[in-house]
N, C-alpha and C positions, 0 to 999 in steps of 0.2 A: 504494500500500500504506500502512494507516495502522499509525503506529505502536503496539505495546502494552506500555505504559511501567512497567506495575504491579509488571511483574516482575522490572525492572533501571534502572541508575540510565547504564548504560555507555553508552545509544543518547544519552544528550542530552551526553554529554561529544565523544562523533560529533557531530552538531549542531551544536553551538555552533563546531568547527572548522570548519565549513559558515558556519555566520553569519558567522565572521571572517573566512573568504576572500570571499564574499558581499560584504560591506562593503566587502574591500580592491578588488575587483575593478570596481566600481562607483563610484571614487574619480576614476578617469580621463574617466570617460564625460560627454559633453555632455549628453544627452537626458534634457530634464527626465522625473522619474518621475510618476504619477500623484497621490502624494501631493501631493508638490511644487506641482502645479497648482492645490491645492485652498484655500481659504481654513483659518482656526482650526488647531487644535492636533491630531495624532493619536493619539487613544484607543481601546485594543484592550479589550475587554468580553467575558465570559463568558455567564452565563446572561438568558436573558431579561430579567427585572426590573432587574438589574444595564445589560444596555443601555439599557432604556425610561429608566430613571429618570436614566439618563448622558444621554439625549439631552436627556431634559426638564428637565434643568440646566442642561447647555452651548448646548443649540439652534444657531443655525446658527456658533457661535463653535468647534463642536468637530468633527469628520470622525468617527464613531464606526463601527468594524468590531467587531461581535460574532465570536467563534471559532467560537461553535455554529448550526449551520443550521437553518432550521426545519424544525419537525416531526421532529428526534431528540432522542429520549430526554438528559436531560443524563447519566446514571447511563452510559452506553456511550460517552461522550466520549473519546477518547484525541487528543491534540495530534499534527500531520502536523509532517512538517522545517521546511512552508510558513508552517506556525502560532509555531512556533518562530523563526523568520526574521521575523515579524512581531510577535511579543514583544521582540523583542530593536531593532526599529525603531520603535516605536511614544513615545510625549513622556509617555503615560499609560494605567496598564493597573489596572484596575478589575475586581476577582473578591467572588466572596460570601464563601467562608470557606474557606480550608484542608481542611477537615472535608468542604465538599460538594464544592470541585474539588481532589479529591487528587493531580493530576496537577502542581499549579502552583507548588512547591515546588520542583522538580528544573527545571521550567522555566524559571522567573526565575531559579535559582543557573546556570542555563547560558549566560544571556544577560544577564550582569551588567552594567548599563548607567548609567555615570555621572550621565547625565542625565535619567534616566528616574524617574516618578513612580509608587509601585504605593501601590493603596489597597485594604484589605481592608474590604469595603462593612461586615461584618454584625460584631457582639458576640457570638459565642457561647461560652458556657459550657463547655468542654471537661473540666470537673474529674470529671466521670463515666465518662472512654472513650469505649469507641464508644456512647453510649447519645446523645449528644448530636446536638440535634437543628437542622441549619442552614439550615432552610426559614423564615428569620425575614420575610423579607419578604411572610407571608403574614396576618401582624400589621400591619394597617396605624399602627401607631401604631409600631412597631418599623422599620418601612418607615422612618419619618421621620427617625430616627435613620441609615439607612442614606445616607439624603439627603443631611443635614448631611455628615457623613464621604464622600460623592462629590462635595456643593461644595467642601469643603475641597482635596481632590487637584486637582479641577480649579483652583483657585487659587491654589495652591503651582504648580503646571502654568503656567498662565497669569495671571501677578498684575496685568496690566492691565484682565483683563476680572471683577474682583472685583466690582465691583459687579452686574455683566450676570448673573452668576452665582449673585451673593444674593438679586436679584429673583426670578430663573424657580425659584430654590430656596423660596422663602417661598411664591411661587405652589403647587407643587407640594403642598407642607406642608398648607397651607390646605385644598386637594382631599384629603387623606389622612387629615385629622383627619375631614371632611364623614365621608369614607365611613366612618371608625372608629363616627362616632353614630349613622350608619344602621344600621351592622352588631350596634350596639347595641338601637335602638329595631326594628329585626324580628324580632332573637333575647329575644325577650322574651314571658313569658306561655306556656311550651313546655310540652308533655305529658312530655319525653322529658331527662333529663339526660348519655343518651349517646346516642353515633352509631358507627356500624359502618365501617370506613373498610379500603379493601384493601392500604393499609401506612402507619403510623406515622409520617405526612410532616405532622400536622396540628397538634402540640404547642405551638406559637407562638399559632395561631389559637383551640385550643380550652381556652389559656390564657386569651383576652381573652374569648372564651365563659361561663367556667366550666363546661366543662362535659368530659365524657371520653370520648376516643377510646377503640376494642375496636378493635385491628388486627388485619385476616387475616396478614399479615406484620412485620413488623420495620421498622428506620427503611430499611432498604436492599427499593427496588422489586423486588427480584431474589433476596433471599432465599428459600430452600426453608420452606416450610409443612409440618409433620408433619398424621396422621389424627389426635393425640390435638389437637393445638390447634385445628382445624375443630372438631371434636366438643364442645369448650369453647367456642367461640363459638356455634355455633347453640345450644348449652344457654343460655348468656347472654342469645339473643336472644330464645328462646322466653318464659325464664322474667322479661324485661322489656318483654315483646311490642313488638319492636323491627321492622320492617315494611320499613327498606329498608337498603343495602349503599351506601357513597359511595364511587366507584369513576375512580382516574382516566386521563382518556383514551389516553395515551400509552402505558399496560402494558396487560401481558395479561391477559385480562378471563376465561381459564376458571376461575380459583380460585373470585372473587367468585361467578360464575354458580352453580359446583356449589355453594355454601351455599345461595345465593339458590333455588335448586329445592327443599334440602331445610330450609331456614327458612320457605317461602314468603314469600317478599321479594322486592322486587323495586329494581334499579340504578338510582342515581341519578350524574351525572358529579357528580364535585368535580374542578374542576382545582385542579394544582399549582402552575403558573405558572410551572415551568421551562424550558418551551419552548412557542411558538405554532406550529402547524401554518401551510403556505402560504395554505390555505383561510383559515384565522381571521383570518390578515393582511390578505387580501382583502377580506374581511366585513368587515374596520376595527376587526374587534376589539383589546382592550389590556387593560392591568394594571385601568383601573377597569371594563371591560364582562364583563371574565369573572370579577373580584371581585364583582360585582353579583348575577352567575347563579349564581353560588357561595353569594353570602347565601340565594335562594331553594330552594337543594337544602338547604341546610341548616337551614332553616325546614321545610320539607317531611318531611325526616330528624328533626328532634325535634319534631313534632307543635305548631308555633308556630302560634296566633292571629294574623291582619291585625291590622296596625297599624293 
């Protein structure tokens, strides 16, 4: 049973007596654990990007468990006891923002750990409420900045291997900046100054764009959509003949569809990069192969000329 934490703060104060006996219990025991066995340092990671870019730091210096599985949704995440238990054991724990894992708040104050490192990857702007938008890592030049600040924890974390850590960090940098000018030099020369997107997750990106999102929904994937705001968007799209809908994988795709019928439009994926399906891990896909296809839907979506 997983837990659903949104609505009380009592189950993790449960919990965390769990983790205490846990610890105490395992105090006696010989048998080395699995961690134990493994080389580097163990760091628990939330969203996708937040893993990718924790491994492509630490590389084989770090043991990295993300909490989220692939192919779910990050938006329907709620932490199990087991998750908990491994917050609370973990040398460094690495999340995007408060803002997008609302859960992790009541979880780190349950599992109050002396020695434990937490790093909040991303910068966001919170002075608006809920409008704020913590999908920063889909800026890749915001990406880098989330870099620096997960070399940083991991070398506060582990201060011998600072150096190992600066290198595969500047590495990484390097690659992020590449694809920031790519993503510059295709999005150039466009018919179209906006794009149609099926919730307001692209604010970061369509910053370094300049250009503007029309959301069928709000910043949250799950929001309820009214008749009078559909009715305002296909008016929008009409009156800037606007031809497709960027729609991402993971949600439900009848909202998009029913405009898309009555705009005559048609769907294009934009991923979000909050979570990789098992398939796409398989496929070898990652942060710069589906940033890449991402540039092309959105070249596609504003009417851009070949570079």
């Amino acid at each position: 049973m997983r837990l659903r934490i949104k609505n009380t703060r009592l189950l993790f104060a449960v919990i965390s007596a769990v983790v205490l006996l846990s610890a105490c219990g395992s105090e006696g025991s010989d048998e080395p654990s699995t961690q134990d066995s493994l080389p580097g340092i163990d760091v628990l990671t939330t969203i996708y990007p937040i893993t990718y870019f924790t491994e492509r730091v630490g590389r084989d210096l770090v043991n990295v468990t993300s909490l989220m599985k692939p192919g779910v949704p990050a938006h329907d995440f709620d932490p199990a006891p087991s998750d908990i238990i491994d917050l609370a054991e973990a040398s460094l724990v690495v999340y995007n923002h408060a803002s997008f894992e609302v859960w992790v708040d009541d979880a780190l104050d349950a599992t109050v750990s002396g020695s434990r490192t937490v790093i909040e990857a991303a910068d966001i702007d919170t002075s608006d409420g809920g409008n704020a938008d913590p999908h920063a890592w889909l800026s890749p030049l915001k990406a880098v900045a989330m870099v620096q600040k997960i070399k940083n924890g991991l070398t506060a974390a582990a201060p011998t291997n600072a150096g190992a850590f600066s290198e595969n960090a500047d590495e990484l940098v390097v690659e992020l900046t590449a694809l920031s000018d790519q993503i510059m030099t295709r999005i150039a020369n466009c018919r179209h100054n906006e794009i149609v997107v099926s919730h307001l997750a692209y604010g970061h990106l369509t910053e370094l764009l300049g250009v503007r999102q029309i959301g069928l929904s709000g910043l949250s994937a799950e929001s309820e959509t009214g008749a009078k705001r559909v009715a305002e968007v296909i008016d929008e799209m009409r009156q800037l003949n606007l031809i497709y809908i960027l729609q991402e994988p993971l949600s439900n795709s009848d909202l998009a569809m029913t405009v898309a019928r009555e705009a005559d439009a048609e769907i294009l994926e934009l991923h979000p990069l909050e979570a990789l399906t098992t398939d796409e891990q398989r496929a070898g896909d990652d942060y710069f192969t589906v940033m890449r296809r991402n540039i092309e839907a959105l070249a596609l979506a504003l009417g851009c000329t070949a570079s």
